[in-house]
mmCIF file as Biopython writes it, N, C-alpha, C and O atoms, coordinates in Angstrom:
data_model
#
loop_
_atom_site.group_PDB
_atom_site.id
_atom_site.type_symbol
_atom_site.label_atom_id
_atom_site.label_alt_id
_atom_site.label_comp_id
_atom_site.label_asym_id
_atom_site.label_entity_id
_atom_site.label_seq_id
_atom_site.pdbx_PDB_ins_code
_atom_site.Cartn_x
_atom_site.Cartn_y
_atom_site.Cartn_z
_atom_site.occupancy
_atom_site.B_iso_or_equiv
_atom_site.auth_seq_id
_atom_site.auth_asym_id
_atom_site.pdbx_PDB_model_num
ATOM 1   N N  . UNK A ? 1  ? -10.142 3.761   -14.853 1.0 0.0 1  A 1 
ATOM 2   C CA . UNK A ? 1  ? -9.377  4.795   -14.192 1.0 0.0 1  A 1 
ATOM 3   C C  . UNK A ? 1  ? -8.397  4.146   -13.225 1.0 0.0 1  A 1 
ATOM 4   O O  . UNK A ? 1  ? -8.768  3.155   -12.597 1.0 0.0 1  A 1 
ATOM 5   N N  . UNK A ? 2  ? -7.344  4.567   -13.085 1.0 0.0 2  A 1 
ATOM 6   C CA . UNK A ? 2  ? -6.420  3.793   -12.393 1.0 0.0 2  A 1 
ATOM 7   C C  . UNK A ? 2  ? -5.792  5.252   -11.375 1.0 0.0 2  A 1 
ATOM 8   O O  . UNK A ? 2  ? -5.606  6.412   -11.743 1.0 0.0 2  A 1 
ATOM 9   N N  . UNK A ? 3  ? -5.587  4.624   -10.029 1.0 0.0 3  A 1 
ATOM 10  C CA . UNK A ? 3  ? -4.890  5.501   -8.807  1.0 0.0 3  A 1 
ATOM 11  C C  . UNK A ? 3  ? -3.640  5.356   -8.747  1.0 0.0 3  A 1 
ATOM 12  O O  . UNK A ? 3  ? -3.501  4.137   -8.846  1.0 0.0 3  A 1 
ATOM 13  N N  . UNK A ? 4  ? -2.870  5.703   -8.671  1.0 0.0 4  A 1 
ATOM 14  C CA . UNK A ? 4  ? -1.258  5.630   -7.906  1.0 0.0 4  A 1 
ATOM 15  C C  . UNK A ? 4  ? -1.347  6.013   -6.746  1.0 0.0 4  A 1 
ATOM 16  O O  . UNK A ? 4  ? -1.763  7.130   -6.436  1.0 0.0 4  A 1 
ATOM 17  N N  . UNK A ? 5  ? -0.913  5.013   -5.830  1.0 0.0 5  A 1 
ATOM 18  C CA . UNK A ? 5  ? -0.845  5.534   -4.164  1.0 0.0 5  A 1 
ATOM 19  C C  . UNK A ? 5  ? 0.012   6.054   -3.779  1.0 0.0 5  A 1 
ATOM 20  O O  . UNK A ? 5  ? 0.400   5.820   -2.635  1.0 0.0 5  A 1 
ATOM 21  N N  . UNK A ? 6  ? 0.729   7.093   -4.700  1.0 0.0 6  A 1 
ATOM 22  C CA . UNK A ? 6  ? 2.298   8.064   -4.191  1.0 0.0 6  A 1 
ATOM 23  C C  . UNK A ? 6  ? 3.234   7.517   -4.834  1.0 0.0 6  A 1 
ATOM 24  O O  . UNK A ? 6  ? 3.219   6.463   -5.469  1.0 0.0 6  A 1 
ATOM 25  N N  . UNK A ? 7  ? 4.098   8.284   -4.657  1.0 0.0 7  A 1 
ATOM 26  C CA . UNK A ? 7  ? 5.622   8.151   -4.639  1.0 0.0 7  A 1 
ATOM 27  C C  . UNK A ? 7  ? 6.164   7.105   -3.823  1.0 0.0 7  A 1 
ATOM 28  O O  . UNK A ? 7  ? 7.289   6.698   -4.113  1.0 0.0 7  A 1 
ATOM 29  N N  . UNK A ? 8  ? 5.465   6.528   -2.707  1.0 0.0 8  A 1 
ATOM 30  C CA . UNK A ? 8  ? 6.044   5.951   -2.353  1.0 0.0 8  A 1 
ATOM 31  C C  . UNK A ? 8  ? 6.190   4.217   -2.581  1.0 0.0 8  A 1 
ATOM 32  O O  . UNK A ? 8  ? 5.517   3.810   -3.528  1.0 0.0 8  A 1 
ATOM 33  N N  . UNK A ? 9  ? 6.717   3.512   -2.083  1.0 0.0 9  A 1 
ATOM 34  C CA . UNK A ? 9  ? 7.045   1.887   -2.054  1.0 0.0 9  A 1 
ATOM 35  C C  . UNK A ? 9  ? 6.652   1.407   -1.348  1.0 0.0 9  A 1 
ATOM 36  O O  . UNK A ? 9  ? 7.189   1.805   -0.314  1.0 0.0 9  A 1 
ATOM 37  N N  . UNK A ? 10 ? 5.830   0.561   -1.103  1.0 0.0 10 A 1 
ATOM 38  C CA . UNK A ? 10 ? 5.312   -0.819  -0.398  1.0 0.0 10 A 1 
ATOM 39  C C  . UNK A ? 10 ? 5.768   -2.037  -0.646  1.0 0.0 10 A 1 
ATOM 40  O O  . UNK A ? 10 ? 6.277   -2.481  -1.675  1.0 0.0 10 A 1 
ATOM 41  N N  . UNK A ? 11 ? 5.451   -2.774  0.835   1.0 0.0 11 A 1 
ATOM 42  C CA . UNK A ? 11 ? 6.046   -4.048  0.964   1.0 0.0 11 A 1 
ATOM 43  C C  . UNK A ? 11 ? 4.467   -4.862  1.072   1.0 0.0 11 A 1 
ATOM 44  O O  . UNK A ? 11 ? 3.723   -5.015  2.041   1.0 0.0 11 A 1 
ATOM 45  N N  . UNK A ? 12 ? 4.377   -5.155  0.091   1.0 0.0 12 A 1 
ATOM 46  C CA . UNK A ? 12 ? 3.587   -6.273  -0.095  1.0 0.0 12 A 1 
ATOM 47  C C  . UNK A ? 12 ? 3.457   -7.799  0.041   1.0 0.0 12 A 1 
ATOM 48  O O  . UNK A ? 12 ? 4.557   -8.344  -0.046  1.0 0.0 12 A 1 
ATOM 49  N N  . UNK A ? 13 ? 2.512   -8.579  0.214   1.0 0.0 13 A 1 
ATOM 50  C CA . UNK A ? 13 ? 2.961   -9.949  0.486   1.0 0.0 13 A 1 
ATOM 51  C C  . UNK A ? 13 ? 1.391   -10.688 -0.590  1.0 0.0 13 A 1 
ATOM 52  O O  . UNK A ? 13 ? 0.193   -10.621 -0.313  1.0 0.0 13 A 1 
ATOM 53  N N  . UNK A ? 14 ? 2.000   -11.261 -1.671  1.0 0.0 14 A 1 
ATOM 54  C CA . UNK A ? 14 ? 1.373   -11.960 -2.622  1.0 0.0 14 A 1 
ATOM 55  C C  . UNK A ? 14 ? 1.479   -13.286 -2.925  1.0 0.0 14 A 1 
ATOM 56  O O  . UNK A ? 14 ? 2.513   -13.642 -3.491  1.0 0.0 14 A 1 
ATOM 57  N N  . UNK A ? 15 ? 0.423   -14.309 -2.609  1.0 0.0 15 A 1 
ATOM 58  C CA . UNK A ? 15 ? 0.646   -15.121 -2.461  1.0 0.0 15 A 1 
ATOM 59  C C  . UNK A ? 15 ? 1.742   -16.127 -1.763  1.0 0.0 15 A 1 
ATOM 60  O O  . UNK A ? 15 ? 2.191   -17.148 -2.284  1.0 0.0 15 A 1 
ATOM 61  N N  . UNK A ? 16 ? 2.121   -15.523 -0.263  1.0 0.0 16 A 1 
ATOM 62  C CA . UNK A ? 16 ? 3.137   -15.647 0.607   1.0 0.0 16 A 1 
ATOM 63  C C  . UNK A ? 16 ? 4.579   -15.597 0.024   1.0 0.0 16 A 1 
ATOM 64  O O  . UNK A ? 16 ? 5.443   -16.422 0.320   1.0 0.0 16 A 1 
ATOM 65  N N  . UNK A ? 17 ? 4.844   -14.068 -1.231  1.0 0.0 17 A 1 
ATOM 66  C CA . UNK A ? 17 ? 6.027   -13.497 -1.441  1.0 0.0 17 A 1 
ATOM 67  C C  . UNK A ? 17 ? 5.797   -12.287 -0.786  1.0 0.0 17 A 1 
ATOM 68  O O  . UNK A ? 17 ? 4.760   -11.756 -0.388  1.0 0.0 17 A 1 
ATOM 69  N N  . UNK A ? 18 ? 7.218   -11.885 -0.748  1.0 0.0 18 A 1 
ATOM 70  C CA . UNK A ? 18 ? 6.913   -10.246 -0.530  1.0 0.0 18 A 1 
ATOM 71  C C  . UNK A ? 18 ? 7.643   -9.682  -1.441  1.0 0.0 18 A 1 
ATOM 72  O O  . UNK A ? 18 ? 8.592   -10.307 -1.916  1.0 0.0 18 A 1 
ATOM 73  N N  . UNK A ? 19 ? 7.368   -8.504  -1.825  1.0 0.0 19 A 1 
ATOM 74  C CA . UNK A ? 19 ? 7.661   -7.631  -2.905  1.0 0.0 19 A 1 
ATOM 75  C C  . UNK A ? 19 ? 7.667   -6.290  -2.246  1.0 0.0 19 A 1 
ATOM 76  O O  . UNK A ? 19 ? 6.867   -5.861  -1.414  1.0 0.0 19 A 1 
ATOM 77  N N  . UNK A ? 20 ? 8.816   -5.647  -2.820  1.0 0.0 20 A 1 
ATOM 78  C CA . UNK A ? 20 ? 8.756   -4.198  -2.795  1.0 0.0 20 A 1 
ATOM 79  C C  . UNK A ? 20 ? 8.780   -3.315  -3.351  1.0 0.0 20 A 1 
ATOM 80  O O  . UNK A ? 20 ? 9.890   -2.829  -3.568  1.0 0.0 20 A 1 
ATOM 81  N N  . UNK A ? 21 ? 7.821   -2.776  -3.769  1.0 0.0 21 A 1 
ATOM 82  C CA . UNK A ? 21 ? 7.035   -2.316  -4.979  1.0 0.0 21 A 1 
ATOM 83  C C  . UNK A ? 21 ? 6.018   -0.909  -5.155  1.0 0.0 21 A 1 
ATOM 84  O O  . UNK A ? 21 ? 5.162   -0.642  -4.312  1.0 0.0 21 A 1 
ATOM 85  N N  . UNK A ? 22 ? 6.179   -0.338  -5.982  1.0 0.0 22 A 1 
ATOM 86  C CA . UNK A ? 22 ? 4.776   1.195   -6.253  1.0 0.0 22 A 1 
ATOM 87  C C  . UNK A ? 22 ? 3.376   0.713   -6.194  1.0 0.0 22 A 1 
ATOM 88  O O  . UNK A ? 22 ? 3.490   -0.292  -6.894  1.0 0.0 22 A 1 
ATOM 89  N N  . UNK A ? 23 ? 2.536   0.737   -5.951  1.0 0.0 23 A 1 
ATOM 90  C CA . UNK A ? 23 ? 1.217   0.122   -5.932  1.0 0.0 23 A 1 
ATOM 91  C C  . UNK A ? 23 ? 0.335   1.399   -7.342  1.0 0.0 23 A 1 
ATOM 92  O O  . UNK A ? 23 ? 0.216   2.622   -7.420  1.0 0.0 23 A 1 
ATOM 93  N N  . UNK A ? 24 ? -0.045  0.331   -8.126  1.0 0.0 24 A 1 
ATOM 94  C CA . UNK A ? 24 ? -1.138  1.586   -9.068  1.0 0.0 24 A 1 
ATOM 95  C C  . UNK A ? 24 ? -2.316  0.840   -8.754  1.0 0.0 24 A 1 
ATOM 96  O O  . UNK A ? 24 ? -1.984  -0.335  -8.599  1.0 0.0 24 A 1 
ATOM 97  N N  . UNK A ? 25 ? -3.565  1.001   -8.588  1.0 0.0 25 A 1 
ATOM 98  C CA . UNK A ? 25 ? -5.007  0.641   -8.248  1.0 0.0 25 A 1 
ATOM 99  C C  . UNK A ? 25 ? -5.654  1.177   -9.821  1.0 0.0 25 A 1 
ATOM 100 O O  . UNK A ? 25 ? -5.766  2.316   -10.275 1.0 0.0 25 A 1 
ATOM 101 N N  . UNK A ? 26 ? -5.975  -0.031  -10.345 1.0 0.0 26 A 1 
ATOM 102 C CA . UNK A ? 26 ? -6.676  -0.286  -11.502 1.0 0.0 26 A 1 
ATOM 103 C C  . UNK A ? 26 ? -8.758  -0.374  -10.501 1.0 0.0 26 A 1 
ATOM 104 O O  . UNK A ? 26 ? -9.090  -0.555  -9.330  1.0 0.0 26 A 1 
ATOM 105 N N  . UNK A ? 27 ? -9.313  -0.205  -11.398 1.0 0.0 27 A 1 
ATOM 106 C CA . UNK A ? 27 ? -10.924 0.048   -11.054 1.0 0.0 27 A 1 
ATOM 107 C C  . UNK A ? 27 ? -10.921 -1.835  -10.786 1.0 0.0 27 A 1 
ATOM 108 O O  . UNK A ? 27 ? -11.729 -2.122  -9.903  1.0 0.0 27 A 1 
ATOM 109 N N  . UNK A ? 28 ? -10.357 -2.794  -11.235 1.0 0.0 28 A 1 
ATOM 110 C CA . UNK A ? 28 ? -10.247 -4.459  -11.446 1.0 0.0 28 A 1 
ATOM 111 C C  . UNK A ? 28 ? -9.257  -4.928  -10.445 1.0 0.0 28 A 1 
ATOM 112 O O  . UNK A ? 28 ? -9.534  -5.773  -9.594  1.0 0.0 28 A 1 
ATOM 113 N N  . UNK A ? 29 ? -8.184  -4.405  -10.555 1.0 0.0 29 A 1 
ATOM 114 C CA . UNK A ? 29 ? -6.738  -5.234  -10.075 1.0 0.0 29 A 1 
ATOM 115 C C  . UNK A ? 29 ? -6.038  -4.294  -9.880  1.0 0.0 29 A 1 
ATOM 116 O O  . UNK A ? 29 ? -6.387  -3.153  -10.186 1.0 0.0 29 A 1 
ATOM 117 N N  . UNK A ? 30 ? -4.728  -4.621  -9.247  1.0 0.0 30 A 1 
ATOM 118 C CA . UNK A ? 30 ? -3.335  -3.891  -8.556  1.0 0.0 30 A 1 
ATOM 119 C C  . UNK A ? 30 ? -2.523  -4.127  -9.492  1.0 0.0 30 A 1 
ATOM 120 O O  . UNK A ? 30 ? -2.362  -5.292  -9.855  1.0 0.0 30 A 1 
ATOM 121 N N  . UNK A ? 31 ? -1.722  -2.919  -10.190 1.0 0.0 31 A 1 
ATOM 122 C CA . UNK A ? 31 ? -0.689  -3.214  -10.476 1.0 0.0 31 A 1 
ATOM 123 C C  . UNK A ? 31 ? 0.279   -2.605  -9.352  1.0 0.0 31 A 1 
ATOM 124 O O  . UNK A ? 31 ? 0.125   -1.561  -8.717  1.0 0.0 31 A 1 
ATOM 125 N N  . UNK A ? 32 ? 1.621   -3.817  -9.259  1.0 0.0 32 A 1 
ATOM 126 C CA . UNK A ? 32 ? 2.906   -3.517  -8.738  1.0 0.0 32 A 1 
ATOM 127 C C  . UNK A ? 32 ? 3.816   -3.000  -9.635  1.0 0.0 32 A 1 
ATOM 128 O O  . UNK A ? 32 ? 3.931   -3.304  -10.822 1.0 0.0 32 A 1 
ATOM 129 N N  . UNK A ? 33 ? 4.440   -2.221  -9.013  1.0 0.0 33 A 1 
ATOM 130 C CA . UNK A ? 33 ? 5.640   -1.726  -10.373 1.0 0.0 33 A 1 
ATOM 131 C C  . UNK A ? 33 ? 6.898   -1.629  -9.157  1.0 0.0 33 A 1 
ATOM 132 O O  . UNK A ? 33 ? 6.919   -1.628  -7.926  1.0 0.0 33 A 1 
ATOM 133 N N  . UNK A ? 34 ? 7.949   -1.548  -10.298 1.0 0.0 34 A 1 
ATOM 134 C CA . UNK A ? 34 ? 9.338   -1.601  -9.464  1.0 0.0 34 A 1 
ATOM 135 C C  . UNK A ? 34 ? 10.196  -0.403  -9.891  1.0 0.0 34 A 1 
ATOM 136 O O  . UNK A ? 34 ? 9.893   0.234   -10.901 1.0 0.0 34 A 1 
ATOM 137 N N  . UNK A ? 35 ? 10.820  -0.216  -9.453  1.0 0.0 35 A 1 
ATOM 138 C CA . UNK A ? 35 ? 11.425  1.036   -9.839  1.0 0.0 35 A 1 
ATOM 139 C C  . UNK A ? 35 ? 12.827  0.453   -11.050 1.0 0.0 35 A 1 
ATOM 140 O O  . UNK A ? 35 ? 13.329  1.163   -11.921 1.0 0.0 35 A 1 
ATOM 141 N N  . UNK A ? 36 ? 13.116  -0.692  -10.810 1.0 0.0 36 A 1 
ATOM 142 C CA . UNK A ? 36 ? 13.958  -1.361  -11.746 1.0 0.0 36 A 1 
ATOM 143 C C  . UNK A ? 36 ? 13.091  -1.918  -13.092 1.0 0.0 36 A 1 
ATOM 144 O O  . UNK A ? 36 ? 12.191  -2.754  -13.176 1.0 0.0 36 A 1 
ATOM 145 N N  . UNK A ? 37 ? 13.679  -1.189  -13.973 1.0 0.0 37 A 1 
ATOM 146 C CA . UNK A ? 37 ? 12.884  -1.247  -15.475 1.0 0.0 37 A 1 
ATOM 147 C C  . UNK A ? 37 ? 13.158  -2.854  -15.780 1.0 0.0 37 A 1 
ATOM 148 O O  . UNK A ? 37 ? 12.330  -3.443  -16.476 1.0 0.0 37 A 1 
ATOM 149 N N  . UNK A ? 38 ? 14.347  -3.592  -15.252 1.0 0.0 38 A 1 
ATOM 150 C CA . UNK A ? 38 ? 14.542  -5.005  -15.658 1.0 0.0 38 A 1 
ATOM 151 C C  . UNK A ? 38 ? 13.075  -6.121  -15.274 1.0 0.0 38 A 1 
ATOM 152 O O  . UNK A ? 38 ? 12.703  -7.142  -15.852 1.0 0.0 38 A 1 
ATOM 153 N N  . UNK A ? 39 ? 12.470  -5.356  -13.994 1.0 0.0 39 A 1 
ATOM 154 C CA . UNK A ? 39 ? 11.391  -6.308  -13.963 1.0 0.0 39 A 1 
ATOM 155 C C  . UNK A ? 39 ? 9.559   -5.685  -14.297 1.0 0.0 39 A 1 
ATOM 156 O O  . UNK A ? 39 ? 8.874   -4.668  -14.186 1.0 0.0 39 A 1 
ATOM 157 N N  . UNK A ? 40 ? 9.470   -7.090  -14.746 1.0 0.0 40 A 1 
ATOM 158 C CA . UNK A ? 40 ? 7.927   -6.603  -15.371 1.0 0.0 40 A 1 
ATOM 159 C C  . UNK A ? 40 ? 6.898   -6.295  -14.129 1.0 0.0 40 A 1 
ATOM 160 O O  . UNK A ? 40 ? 6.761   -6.539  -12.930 1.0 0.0 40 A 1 
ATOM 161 N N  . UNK A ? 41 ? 6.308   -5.645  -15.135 1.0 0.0 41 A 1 
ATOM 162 C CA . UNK A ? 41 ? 5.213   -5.181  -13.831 1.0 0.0 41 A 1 
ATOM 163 C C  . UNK A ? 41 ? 3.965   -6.616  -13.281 1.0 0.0 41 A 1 
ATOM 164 O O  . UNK A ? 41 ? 3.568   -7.336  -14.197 1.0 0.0 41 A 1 
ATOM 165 N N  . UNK A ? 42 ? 3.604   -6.827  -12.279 1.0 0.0 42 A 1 
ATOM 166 C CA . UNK A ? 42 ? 2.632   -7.501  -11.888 1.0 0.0 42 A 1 
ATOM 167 C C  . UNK A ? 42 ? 1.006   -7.273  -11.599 1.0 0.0 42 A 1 
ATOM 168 O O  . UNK A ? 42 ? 0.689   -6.466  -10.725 1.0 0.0 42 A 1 
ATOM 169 N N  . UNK A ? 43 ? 0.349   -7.732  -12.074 1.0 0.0 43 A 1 
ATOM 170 C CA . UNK A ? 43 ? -0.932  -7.663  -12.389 1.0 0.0 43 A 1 
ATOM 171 C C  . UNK A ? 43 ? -1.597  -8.810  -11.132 1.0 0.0 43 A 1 
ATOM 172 O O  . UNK A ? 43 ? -1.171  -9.964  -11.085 1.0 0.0 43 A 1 
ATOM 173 N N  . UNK A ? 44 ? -2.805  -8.247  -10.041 1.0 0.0 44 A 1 
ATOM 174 C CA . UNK A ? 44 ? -2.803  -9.036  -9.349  1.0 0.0 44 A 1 
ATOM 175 C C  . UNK A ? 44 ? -4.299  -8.425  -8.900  1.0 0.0 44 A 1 
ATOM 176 O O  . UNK A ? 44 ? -4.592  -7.232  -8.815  1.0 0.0 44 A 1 
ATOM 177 N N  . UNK A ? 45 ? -4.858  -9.173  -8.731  1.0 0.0 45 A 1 
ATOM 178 C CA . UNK A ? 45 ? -6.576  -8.805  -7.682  1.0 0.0 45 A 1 
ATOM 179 C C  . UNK A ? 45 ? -6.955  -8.608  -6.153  1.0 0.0 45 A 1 
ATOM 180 O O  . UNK A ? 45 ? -7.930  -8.047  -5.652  1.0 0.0 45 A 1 
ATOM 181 N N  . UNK A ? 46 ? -5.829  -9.273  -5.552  1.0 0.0 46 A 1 
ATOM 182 C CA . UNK A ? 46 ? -5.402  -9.163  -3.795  1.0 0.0 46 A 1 
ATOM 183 C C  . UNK A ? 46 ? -4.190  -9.151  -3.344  1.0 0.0 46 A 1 
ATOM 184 O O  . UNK A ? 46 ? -3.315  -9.974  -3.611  1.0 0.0 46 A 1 
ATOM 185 N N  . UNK A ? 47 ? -4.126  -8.445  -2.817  1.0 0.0 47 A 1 
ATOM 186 C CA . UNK A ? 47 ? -2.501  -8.152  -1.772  1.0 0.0 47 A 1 
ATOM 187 C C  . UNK A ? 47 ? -2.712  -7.497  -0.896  1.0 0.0 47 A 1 
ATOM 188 O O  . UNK A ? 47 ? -3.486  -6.548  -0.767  1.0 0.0 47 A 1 
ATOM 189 N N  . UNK A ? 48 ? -1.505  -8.325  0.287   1.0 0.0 48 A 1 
ATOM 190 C CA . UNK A ? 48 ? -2.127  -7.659  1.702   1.0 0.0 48 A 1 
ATOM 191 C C  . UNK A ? 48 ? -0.451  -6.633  1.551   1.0 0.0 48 A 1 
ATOM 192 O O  . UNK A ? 48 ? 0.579   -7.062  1.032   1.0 0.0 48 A 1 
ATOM 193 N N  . UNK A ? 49 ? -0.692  -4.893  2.333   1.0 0.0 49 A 1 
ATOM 194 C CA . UNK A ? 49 ? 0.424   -4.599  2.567   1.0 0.0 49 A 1 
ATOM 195 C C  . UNK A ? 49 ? 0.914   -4.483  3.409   1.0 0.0 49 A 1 
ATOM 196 O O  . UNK A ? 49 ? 0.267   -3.762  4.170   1.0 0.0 49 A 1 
ATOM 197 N N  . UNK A ? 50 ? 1.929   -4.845  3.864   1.0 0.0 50 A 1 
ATOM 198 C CA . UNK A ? 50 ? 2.774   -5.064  5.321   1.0 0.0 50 A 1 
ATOM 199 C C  . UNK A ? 50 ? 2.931   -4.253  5.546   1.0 0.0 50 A 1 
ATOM 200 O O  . UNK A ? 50 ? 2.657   -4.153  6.742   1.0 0.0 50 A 1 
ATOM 201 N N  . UNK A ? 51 ? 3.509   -2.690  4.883   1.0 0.0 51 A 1 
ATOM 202 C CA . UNK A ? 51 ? 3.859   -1.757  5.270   1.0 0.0 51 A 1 
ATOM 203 C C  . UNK A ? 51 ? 4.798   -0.838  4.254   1.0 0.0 51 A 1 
ATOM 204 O O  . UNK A ? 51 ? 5.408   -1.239  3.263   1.0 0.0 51 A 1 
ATOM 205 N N  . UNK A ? 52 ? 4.740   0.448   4.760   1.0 0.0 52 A 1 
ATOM 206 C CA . UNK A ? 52 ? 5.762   1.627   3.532   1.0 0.0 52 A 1 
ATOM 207 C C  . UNK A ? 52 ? 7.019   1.472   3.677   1.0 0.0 52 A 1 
ATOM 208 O O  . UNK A ? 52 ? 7.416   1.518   4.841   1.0 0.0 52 A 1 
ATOM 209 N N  . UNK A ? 53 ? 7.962   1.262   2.676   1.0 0.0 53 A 1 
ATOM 210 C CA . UNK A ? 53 ? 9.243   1.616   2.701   1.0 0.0 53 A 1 
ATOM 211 C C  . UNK A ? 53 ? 9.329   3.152   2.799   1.0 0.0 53 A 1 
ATOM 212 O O  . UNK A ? 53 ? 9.022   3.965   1.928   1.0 0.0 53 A 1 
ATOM 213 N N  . UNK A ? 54 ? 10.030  3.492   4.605   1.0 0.0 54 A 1 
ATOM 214 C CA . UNK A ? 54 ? 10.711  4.899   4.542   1.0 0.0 54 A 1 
ATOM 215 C C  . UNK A ? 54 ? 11.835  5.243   4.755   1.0 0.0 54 A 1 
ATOM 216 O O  . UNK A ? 54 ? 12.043  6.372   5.199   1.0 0.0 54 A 1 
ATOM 217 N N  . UNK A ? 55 ? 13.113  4.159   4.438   1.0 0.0 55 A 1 
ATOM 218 C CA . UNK A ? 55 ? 14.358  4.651   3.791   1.0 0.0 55 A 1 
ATOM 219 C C  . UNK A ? 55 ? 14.914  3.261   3.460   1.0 0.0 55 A 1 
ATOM 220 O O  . UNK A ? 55 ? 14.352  2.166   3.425   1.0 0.0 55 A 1 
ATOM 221 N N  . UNK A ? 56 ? 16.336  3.667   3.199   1.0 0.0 56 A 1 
ATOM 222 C CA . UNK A ? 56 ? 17.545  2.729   2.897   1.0 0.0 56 A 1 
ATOM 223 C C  . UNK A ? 56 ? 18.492  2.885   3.734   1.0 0.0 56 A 1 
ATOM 224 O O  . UNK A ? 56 ? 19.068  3.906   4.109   1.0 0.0 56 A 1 
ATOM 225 N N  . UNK A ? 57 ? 18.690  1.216   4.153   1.0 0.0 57 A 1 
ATOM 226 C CA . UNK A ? 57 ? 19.881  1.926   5.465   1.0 0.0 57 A 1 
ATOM 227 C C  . UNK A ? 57 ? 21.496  1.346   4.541   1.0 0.0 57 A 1 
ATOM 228 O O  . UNK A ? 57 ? 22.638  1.755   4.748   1.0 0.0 57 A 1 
ATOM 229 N N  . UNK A ? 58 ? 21.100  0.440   3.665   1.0 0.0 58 A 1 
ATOM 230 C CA . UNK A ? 58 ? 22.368  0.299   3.351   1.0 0.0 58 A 1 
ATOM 231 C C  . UNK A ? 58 ? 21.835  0.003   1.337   1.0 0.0 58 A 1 
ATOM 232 O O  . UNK A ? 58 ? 20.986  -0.712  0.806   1.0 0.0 58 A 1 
ATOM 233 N N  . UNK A ? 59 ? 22.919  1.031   0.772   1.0 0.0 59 A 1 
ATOM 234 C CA . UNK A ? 59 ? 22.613  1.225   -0.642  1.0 0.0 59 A 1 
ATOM 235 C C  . UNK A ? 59 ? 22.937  0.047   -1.625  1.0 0.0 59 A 1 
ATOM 236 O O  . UNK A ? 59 ? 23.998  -0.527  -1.379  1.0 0.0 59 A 1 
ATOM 237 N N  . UNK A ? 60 ? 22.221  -0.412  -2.688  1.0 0.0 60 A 1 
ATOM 238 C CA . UNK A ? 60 ? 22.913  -1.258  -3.831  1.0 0.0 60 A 1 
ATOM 239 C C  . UNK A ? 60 ? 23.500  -0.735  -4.482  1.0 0.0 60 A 1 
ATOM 240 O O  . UNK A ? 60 ? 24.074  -1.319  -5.401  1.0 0.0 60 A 1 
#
């Protein structure tokens, strides 16, 4: 069974990267997902999260 923790984006830090990313909670492992289809999703067993992305101050 796998969770999605919202709609929203987290800033994660994996293996001293950070990523900003959807969090899904697998019953095993974390998947990260991105909202950009160009990158693959990440499969991972620990991540600490720094904190929620709650906006954009300047757009891509």
């Amino acid at each position: 069974m796998s969770t999605n923790l919202g709609s929203f984006q987290y800033v994660v830090n994996v293996d001293n990267e950070l990523f900003i990313k959807h969090i899904i909670y697998n019953d095993k492992y974390y998947i990260l997902k991105s909202i950009n289809t160009y990158y693959k999703d990440i499969k991972i067993k620990e991540l600490v999260v720094i904190g929620k992305v709650k906006g954009v101050l300047n757009k891509i």
